[in-house]
C-alpha positions in Angstrom: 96.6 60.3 28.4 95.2 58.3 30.8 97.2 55.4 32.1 96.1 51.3 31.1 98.3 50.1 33.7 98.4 50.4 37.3 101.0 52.6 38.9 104.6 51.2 39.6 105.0 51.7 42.8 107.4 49.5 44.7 107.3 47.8 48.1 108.3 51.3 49.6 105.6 52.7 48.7 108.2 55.2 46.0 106.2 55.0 42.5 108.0 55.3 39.2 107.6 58.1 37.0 111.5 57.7 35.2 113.6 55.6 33.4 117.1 55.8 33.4 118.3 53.8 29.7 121.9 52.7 29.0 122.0 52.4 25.4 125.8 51.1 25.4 128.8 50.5 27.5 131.1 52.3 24.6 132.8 55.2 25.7 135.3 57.7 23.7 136.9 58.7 27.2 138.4 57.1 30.1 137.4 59.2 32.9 139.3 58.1 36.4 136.0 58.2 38.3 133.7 56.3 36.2 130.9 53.9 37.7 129.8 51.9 34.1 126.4 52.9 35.4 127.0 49.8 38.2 127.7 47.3 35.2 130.5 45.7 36.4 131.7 44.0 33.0 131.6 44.2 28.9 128.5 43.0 28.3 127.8 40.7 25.1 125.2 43.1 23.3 123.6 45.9 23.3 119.6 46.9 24.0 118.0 47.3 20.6 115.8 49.7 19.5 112.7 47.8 19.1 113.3 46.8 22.8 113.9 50.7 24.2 110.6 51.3 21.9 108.5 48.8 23.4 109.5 49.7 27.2 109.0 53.3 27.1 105.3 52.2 25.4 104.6 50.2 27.9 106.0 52.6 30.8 103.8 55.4 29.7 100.7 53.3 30.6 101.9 52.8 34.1 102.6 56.2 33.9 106.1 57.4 33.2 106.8 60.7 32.1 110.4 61.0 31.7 112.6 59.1 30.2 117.3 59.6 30.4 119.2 58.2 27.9 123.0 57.3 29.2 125.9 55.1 28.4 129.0 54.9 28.2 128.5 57.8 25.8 125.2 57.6 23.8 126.1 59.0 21.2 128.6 56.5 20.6 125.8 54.7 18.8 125.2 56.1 15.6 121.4 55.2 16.1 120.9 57.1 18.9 118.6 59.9 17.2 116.8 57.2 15.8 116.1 55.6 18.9 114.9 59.2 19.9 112.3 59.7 17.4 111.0 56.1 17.7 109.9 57.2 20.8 106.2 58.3 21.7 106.0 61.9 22.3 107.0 62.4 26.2 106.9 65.6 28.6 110.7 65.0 28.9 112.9 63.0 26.8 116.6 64.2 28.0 120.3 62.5 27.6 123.4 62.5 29.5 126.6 62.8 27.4 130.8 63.8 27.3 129.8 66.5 24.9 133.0 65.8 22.5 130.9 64.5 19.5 127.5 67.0 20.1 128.4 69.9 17.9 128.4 67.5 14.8 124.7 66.0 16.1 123.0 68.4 18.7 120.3 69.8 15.6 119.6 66.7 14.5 118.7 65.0 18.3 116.5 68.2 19.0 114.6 67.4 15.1 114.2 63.8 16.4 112.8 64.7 19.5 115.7 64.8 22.5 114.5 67.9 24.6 117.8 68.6 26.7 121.3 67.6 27.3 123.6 66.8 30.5 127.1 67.4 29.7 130.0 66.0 31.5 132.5 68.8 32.4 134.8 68.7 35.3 137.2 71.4 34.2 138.0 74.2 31.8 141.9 73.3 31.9 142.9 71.4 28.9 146.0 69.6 30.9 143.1 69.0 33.6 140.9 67.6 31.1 143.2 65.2 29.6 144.3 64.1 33.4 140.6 63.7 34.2 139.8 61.8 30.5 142.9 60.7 29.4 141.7 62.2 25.7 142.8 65.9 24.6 139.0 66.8 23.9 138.1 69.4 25.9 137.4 72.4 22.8 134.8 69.6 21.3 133.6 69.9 24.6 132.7 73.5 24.5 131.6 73.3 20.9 129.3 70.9 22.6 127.7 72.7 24.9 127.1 75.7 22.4 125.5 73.6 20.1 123.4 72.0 22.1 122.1 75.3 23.7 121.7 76.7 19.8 119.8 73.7 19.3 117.9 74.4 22.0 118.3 71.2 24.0 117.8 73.3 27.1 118.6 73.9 29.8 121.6 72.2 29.5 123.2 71.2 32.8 126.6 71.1 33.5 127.6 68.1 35.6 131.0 68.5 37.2 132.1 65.7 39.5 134.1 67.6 42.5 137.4 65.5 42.6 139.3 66.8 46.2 142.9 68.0 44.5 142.0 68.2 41.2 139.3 70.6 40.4 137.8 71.7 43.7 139.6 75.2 42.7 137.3 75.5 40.0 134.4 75.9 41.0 133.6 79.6 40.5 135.1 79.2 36.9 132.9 77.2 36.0 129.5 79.1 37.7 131.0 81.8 35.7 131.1 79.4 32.1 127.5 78.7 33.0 126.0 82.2 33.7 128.1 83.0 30.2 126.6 80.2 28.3 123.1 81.0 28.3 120.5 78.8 29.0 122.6 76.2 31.0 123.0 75.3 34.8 125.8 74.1 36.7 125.5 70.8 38.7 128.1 70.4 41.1 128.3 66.8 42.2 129.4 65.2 45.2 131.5 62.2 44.2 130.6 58.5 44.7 132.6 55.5 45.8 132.2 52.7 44.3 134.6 49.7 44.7 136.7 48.2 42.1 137.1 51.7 40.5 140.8 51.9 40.7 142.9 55.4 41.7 139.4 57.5 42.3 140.3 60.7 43.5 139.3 62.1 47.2 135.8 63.1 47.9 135.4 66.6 49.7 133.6 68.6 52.3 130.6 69.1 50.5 128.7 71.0 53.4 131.7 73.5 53.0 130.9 74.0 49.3 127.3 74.6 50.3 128.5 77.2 52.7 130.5 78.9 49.9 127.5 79.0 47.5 124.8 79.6 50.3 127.2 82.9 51.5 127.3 84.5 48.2 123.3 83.3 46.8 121.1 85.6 46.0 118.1 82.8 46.4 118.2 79.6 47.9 116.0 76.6 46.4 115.4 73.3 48.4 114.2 70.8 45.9 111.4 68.6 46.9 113.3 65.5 46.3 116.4 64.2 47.0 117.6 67.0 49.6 118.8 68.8 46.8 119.3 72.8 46.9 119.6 75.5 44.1 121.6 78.1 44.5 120.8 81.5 42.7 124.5 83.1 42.5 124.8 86.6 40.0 122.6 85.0 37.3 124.2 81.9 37.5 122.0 79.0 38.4 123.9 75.7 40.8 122.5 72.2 41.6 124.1 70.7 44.1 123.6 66.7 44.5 124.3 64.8 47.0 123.5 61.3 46.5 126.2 59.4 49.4 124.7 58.0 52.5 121.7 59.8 51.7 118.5 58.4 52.6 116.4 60.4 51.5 117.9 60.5 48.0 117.3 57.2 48.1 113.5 57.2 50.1 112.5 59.7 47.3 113.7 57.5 44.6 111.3 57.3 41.7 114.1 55.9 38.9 114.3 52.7 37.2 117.3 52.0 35.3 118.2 49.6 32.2 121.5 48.1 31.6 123.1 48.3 28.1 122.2 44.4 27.6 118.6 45.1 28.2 117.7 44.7 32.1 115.9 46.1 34.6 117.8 47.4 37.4 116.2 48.7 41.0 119.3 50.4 42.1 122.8 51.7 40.7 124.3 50.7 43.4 122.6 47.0 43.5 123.3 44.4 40.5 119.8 42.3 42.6 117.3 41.5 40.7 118.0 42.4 37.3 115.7 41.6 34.9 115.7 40.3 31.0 113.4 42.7 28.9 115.1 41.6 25.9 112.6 41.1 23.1 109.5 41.2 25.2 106.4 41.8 23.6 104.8 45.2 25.3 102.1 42.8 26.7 105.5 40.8 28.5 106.8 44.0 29.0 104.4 45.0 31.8 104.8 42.0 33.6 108.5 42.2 33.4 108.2 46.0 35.0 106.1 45.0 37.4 108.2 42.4 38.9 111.4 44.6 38.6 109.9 47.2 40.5 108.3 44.5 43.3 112.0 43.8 44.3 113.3 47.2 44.7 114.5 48.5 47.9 116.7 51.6 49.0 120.3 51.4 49.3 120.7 54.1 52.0 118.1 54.0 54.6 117.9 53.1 58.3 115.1 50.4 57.5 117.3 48.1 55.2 
């Protein structure tokens, strides 16, 4: 399909190709290190349908391709696999979730169009779990993740926040849950500070992980974007990511977000220059993108 629209492509020269949509702030768990997706407070409402619809119509002509659902927990909206299949058909349609309600609804997402799952999981130690969660939830969890890989939401990939003292011994566990899981890869991810998030546990060496994984890898991977490397360990496949005082993360960026309440957001880590999408028209809606994306600017770099 060719595009209608120019290119979004900001004032550092980084051109969107993704959206990152926050369909709620509700959340089943309370996980000690959670960043709200930057929002800072309960928000009054939540982004409807009809105004996720129109976006990702008028992304595609400025040509989007991907598109990550996220929360809170999205499938804390019992809409959610509507939402997916009043989508247009996308390359790569994917959702981020805690896994403890997936078993129940990981067929129906893949019937309505969902092509592949992230799935919070820090530990495989129940009294871990509940420490990292505060919820005793981590067998819905595992039911999860075999769902979603029977329902071929694949590959799923395993995002487990390193938390220094509290998991960092787990690591080869869980390579070894991934490589027995089937299709499914293990993100290990470095953790990220972010102020007002009260009792976040310590951060770690992560150039010592790499080490570790780099000494026992059969193949080493150096993703394009985001100095990001992939590390081919006995079948098992590891992400590692990497996103603090990173500027090229950052430089490479090609991600807009959307709040819960339905605005566009440049940055994560930046609450400047949100803006309202809620009930635009698709023709407002390509205005509204295109000023969003004039006012983004990297976070890390050495220029700003």
């Amino acid at each position: 399909m060719q595009n209608q629209h120019p290119a979004l492509i900001d004032p550092y020269n980084r051109r969107i190709t993704s959206l990152r949509i926050s369909v709620t702030q509700r959340c089943n768990l309370n996980c000690i290190y959670c960043h709200r997706e930057g929002e800072d407070a309960p928000l009054p409402s939540e982004i409807s349908r009809e105004t996720i619809t129109t976006l990702v119509h008028a992304a595609l002509a400025h040509g989007v391709r991907r598109i990550k659902f996220t929360g809170g927990e999205p499938l804390c909206r019992s809409d959610f696999a509507e939402i997916i299949s009043e989508l247009p058909r996308m390359k790569d349609v994917s959702a981020t979730t805690n896994g403890t309600l997936l078993a129940e609804r990981a067929h129906d997402l893949a019937d309505a169009g969902l092509h592949r799952v992230n799935i919070s999981l820090d530990t495989l130690q129940p009294d871990r779990y509940r420490r990292i969660t505060g919820h005793d939830m981590l067998n819905s969890v595992l039911d999860g993740v075999a769902a979603a890989v029977d329902a071929g939401l694949t590959p799923v990939k395993l995002n487990m926040v390193l938390l220094g003292g509290t998991n960092d011994d787990e690591i080869w566990d869980l390579i070894d849950f991934a490589r027995e899981s089937g299709d499914v890869i293990l993100q290990l991810i470095e953790l990220m500070d972010f102020a007002g998030v009260s009792g976040s546990p310590a951060r770690i060496d992560m150039d010592a992980i790499e080490d570790a994984l780099r000494a026992r890898a059969s193949t080493v991977i150096t993703r394009e974007m985001h100095r990001r490397k992939k590390y081919l360990i006995d079948g098992a496949e590891v992400e590692v990511v990497r996103p603090i005082d990173n500027s090229e993360f950052c430089a490479n960026c090609n991600r807009l977000r959307v709040t819960s309440d339905g605005r566009l957001k440049g940055c994560l880590l930046s609450n400047d220059g949100l803006v309202d999408i809620s009930g635009a028209s698709e023709e407002e809606m390509h205005t509204l993108l295109e000023k969003a994306v004039a006012m983004r600017k990297p976070y890390y770099s050495p220029d700003v």
